[in-house]
VOGU-3710 file (C-alpha; in Angstrom, 3 decimals, decimal comma):
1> xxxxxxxxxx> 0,000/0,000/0,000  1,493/3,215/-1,316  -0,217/7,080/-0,446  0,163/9,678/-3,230  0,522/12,948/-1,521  -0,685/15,502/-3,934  -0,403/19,487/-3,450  -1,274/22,449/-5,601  -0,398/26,052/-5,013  -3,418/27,606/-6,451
11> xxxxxxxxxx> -3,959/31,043/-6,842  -5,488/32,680/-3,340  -7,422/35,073/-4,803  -9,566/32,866/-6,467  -9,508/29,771/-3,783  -13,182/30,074/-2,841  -13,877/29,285/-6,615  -11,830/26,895/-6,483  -13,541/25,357/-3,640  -16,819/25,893/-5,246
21> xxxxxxxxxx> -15,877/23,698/-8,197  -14,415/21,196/-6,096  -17,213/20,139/-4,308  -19,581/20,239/-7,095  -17,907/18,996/-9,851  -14,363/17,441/-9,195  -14,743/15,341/-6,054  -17,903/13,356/-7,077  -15,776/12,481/-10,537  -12,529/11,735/-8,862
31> xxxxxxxxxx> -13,909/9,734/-5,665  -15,947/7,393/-7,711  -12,944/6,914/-9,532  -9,922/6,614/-7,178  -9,499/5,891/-3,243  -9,122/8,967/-2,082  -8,372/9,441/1,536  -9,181/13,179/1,751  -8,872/16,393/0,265  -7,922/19,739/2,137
41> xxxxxxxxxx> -8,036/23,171/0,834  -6,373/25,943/3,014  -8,662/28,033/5,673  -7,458/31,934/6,231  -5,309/31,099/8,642  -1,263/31,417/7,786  0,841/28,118/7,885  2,975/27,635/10,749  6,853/27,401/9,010  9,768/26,182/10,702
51> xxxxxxxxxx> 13,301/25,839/9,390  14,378/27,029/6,064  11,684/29,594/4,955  9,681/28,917/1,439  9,660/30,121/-1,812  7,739/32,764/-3,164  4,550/30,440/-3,590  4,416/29,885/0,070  2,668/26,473/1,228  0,435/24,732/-0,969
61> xxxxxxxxxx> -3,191/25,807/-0,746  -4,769/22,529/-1,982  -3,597/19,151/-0,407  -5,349/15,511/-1,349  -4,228/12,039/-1,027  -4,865/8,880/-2,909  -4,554/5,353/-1,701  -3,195/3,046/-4,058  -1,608/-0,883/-4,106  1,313/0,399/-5,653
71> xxxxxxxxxx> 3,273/2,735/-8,229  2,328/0,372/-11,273  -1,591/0,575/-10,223  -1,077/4,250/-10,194  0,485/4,688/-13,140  -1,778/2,512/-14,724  -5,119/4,436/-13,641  -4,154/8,066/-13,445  -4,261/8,482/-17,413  -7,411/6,576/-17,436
81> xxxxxxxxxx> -8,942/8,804/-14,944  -7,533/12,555/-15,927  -7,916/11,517/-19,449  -11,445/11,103/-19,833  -13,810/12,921/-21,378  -15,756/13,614/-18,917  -12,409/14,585/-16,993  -12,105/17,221/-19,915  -15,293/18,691/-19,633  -15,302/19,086/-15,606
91> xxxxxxxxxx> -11,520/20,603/-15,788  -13,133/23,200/-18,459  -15,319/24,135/-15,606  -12,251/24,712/-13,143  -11,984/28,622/-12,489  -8,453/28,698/-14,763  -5,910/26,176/-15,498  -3,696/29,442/-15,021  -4,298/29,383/-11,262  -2,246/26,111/-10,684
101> xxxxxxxxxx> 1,084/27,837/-10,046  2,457/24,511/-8,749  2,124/21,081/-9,064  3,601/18,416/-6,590  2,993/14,627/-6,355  5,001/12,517/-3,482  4,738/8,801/-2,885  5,101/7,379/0,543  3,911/4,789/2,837  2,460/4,250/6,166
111> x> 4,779/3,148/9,174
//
């Protein structure tokens, strides 16, 4: 058993959209398609940093994890999934591809 640890730094100012579309359109779509252990979008509160400070883009507003057997299931099912067509025409709806400033995707695994 493997978790996929994904996190987007979306655009702040338009985060409640974001949210918006989320819950209406992407999380019905992606949970009947993929064990998905949860899905977190950022409150207004700041992140507690400690260490080396961040980058420009600060912490990632959008945080979501997938369960999966392993990497080949993954990489077997994510085209499927985010391929779609019906993928295609619920990311059209997303409030701008232009918001994702980052993309991150880490693998790990429970102890």
């Amino acid at each position: 058993m493997i978790y996929e640890i994904r996190n987007y730094h979306y655009e702040p100012s338009v985060i409640e959209q974001y949210r918006e579309w989320a819950i209406g359109k992407a999380l019905p779509y992606i949970r009947a398609h993929l064990d998905v252990v949860g899905f977190w979008v950022n409150i207004d509160e700041p992140p507690q940093v400690g260490g080396m400070p961040l980058d420009e883009l600060g912490s990632a507003t959008v945080t979501w994890i997938i369960r999966w057997d392993d990497v080949e299931t993954r990489q077997r099912v994510m085209p499927q999934v985010f391929g779609s067509a019906e993928w295609r025409e619920i990311m059209a709806e997303n409030p701008g591809q232009e918001n994702y400033h980052r993309t991150e995707a880490k693998f790990a695994e429970a102890l």
